[in-house]
C-alpha positions as CSV (number, residue, x, y, z in Angstrom):
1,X,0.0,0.0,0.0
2,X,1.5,3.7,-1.0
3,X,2.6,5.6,2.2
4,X,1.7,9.1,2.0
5,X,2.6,11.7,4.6
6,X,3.8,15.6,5.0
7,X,7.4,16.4,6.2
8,X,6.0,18.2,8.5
9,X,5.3,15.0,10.4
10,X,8.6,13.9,10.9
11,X,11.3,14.8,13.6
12,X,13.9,16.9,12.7
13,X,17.2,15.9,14.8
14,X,20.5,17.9,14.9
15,X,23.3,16.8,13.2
16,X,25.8,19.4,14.2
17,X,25.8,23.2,14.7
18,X,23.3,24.8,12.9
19,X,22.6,21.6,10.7
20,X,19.4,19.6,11.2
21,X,17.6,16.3,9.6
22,X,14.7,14.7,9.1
23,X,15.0,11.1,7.7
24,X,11.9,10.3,5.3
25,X,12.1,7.5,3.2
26,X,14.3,4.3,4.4
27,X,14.4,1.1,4.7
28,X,12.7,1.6,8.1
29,X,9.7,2.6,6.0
30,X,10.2,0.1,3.3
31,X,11.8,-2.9,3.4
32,X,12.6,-3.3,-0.4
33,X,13.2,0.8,-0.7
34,X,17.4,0.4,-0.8
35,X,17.6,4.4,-0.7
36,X,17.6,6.9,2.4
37,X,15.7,10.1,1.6
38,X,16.5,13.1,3.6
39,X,15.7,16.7,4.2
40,X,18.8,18.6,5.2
41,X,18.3,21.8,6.6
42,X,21.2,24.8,7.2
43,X,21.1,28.2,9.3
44,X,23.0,30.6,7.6
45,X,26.6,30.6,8.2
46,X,26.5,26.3,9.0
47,X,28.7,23.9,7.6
48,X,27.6,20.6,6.8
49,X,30.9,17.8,5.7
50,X,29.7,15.3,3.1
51,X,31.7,11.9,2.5
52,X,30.3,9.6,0.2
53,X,31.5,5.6,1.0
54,X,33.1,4.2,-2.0
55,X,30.3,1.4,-2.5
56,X,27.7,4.6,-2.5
57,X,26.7,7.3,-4.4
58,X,24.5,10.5,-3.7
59,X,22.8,12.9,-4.8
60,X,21.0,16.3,-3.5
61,X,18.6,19.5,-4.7
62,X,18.4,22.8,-3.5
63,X,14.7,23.3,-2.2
64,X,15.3,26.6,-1.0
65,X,17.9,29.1,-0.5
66,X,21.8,29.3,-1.4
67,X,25.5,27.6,-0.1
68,X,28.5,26.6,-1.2
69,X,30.0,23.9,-2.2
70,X,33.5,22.8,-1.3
71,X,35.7,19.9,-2.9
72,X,39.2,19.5,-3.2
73,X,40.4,23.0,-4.2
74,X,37.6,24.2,-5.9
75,X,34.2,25.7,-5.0
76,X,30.4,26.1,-6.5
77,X,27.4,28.4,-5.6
78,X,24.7,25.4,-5.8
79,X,20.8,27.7,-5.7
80,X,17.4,26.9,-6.3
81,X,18.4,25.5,-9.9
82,X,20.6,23.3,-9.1
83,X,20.9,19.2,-8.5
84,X,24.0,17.6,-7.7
85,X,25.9,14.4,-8.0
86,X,28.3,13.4,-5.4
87,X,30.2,10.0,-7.1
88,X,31.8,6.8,-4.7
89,X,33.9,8.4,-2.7
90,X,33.7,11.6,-2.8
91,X,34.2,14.2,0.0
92,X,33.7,17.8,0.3
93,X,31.3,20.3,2.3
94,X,28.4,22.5,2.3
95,X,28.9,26.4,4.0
96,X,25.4,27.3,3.9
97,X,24.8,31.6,2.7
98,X,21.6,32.6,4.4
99,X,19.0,29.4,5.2
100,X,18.7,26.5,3.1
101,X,17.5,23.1,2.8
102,X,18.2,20.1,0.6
103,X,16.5,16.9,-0.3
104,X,19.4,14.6,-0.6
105,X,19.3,10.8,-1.4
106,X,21.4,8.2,-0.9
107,X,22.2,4.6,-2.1
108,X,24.6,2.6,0.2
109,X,24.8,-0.6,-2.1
110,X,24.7,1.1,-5.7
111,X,26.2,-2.5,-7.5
112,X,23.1,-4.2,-6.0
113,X,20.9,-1.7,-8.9
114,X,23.7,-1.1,-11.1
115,X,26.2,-4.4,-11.6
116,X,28.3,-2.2,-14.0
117,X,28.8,0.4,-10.8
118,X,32.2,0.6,-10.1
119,X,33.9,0.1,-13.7
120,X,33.9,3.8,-14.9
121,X,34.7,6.3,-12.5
122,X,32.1,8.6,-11.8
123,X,32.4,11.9,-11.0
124,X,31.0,15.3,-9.5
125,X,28.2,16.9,-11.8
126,X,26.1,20.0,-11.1
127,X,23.6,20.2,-13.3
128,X,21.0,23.2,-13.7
129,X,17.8,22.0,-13.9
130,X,16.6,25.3,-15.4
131,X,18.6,24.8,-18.4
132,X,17.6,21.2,-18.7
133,X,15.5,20.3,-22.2
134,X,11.5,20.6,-21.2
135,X,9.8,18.0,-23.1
136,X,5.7,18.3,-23.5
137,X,3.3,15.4,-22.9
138,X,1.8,14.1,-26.2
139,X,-1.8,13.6,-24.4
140,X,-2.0,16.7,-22.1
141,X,-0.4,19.4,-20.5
142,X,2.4,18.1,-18.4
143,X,5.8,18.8,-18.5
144,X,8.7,16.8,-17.9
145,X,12.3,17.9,-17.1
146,X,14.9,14.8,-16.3
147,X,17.8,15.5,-13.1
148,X,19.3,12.1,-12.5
149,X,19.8,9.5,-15.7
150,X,22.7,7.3,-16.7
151,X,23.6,10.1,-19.6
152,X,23.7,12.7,-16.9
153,X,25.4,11.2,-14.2
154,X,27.0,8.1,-15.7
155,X,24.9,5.3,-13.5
156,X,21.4,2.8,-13.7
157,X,21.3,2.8,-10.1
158,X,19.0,5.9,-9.9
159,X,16.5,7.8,-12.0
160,X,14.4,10.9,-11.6
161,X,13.0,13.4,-13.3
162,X,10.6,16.6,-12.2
163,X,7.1,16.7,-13.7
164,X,5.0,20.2,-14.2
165,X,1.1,19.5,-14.1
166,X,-0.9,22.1,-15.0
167,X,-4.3,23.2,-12.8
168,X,-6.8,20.6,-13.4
169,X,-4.8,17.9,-15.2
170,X,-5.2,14.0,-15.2
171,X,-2.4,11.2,-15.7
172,X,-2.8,7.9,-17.2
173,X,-3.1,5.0,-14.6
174,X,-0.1,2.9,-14.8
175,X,2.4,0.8,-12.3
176,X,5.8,0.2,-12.5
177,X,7.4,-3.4,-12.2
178,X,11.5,-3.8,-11.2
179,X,11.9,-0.5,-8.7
180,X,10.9,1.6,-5.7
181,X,9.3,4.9,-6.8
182,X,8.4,7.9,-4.7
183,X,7.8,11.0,-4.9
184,X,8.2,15.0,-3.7
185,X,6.0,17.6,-4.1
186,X,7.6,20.5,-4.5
187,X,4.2,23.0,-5.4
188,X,0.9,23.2,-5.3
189,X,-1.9,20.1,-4.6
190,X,-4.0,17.7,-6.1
191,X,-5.0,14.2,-5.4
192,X,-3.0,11.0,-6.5
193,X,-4.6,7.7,-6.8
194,X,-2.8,4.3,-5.0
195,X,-4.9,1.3,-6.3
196,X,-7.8,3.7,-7.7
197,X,-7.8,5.2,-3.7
198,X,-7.8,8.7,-3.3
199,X,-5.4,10.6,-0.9
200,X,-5.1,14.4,-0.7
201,X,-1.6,16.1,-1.5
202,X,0.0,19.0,-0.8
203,X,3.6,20.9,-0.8
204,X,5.9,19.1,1.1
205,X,4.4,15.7,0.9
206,X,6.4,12.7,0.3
207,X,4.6,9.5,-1.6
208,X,6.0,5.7,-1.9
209,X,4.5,3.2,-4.3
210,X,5.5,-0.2,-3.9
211,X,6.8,-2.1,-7.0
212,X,3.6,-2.6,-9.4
213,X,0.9,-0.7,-7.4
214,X,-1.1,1.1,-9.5
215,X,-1.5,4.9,-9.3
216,X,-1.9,8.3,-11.2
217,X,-2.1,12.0,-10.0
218,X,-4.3,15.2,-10.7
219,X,-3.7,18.2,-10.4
220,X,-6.1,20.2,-8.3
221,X,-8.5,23.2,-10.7
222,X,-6.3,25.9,-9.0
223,X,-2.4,26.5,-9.5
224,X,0.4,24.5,-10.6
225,X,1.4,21.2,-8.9
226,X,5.3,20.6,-9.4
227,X,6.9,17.1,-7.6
228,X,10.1,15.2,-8.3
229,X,9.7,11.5,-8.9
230,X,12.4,8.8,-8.0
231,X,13.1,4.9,-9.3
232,X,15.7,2.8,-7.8
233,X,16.9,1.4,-9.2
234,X,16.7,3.8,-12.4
235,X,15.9,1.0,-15.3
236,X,12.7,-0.7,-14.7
237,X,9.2,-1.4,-16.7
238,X,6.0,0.8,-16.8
239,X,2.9,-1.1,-17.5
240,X,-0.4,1.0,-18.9
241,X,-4.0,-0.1,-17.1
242,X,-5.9,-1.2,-19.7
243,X,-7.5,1.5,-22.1
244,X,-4.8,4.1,-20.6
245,X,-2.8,5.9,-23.1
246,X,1.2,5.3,-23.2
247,X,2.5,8.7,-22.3
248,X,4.8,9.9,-25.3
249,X,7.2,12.7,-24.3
250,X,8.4,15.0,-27.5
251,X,10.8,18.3,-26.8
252,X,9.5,21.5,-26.7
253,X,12.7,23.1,-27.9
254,X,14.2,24.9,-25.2
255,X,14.3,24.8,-21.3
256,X,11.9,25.8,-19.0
257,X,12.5,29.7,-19.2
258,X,11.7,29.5,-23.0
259,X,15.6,29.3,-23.7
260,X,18.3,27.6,-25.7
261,X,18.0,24.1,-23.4
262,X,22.1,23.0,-22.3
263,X,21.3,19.6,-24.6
264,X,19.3,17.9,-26.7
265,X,16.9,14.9,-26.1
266,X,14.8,13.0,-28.9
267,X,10.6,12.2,-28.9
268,X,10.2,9.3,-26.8
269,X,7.9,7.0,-24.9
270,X,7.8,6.9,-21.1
271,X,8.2,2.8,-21.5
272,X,11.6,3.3,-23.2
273,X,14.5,2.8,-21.4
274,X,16.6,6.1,-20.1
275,X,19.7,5.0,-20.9
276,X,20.3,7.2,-23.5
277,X,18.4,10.3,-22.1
């Protein structure tokens, strides 16, 4: 059964000075999950030390407000816009500008999703999800902009992607078969569907389907509903209810700000494999 429930819900404990967590997805939760799911949060002026073990890999957004990041001898202003990779091994640090919080994710035993992890090394990426190709639904209004794929960041142990539903739109019932999937919303509400059951969303709401339960989402009639979505691992099979229509993604040309996008990505089925995405 899905397992639906608000941040706001759960604990926050401190790490260190000025650094606070709330652990919301883990195998606690779900036995079969194989991914932690945290929301990090940082008073301004905190410092937060990541290491990465090298049988892991990581990854974390911005949800809101601005830092640094530290590695080796270099640094990067990480914002809003911005999703990061942090490879096997990797170690580095966070000093956090003004208040900021991340949702960061982490797989302990990547090789169990990915038996290639560990041949090519893998390294840091920052990728702006602003300048990320937007592609357009084929049956409605929805929008779909990819963060973590193998193309991007070089693994199939993780995939996700953030989807843009207009007010008052409907998805087509589906499940998945082969991988945990869950969801954050980052905007707005709407109702999503676990087994044809209704449960009420809203900002800040995490959602977990198991492997094949069936579900879909719509958008409430007022304002925007934005969530990113999650598979682990990040190659798995989407099967359509009966009568549903196979979402087909093609690009809209540019990235969500109605520029030149940073890449290209072809017309393709939601079925299809992301390897090359």
């Amino acid at each position: 059964m899905a397992l639906i429930f608000n941040q706001e819900r759960v604990p926050s404990g401190p790490l260190h000075f000025g650094v606070r967590r709330q652990i919301l997805l883990d195998e606690r939760c779900a036995a079969d999950i194989g991914l932690r799911l945290e929301r990090v949060s940082l008073d301004a002026g905190a410092v937060h030390d990541l290491r990465i073990p090298v049988t892991a890999l990581a990854w974390f957004q911005v949800l809101d407000g601005g830092a640094e990041l530290f590695h080796g001898d270099e640094r990067d202003d990480i914002a809003e816009e911005h999703v990061v990779f942090l490879p096997p091994g990797f170690e580095g640090r966070i000093d956090s500008k003004a208040n900021a919080s991340l949702l960061f994710a982490d797989v302990q035993n990547a090789r169990r999703f990915d038996p290639a992890f560990g041949e090519t090394p893998l390294s840091l990426r920052i990728v702006d999800w602003t300048r990320e190709p937007v592609l357009l639904s084929e049956h409605d209004a929805r929008k779909r902009i990819y963060l973590v794929t193998p193309k991007l960041f070089g693994t199939k142990a993780i995939k996700g992607e953030m989807i843009i539903y207009p007010p008052n739109t409907e998805a087509a019932n589906h499940h998945h078969e082969g991988a945990a999937h869950f969801m954050y919303i980052l905007t707005g509400s709407g109702t999503c569907f676990a087994n044809e059951a209704p449960f009420r969303v809203r900002k800040g709401d995490i959602v977990y389907y198991p492997d094949r339960e069936r579900h879909y989402l719509r958008s409430d009639p007022v304002g925007e509903m934005r969530f990113v979505e999650f598979f682990v691992p990040g190659q798995y099979k989407t099967v359509w209810a009966e009568g549903a229509k196979v979402c087909t993604w093609n690009p809209a040309g540019s990235d969500i700000r109605g520029n030149k996008a940073a890449r290209e990505i072809q017309a393709h089925s939601s079925a299809a494999p992301t390897s090359d995405i």
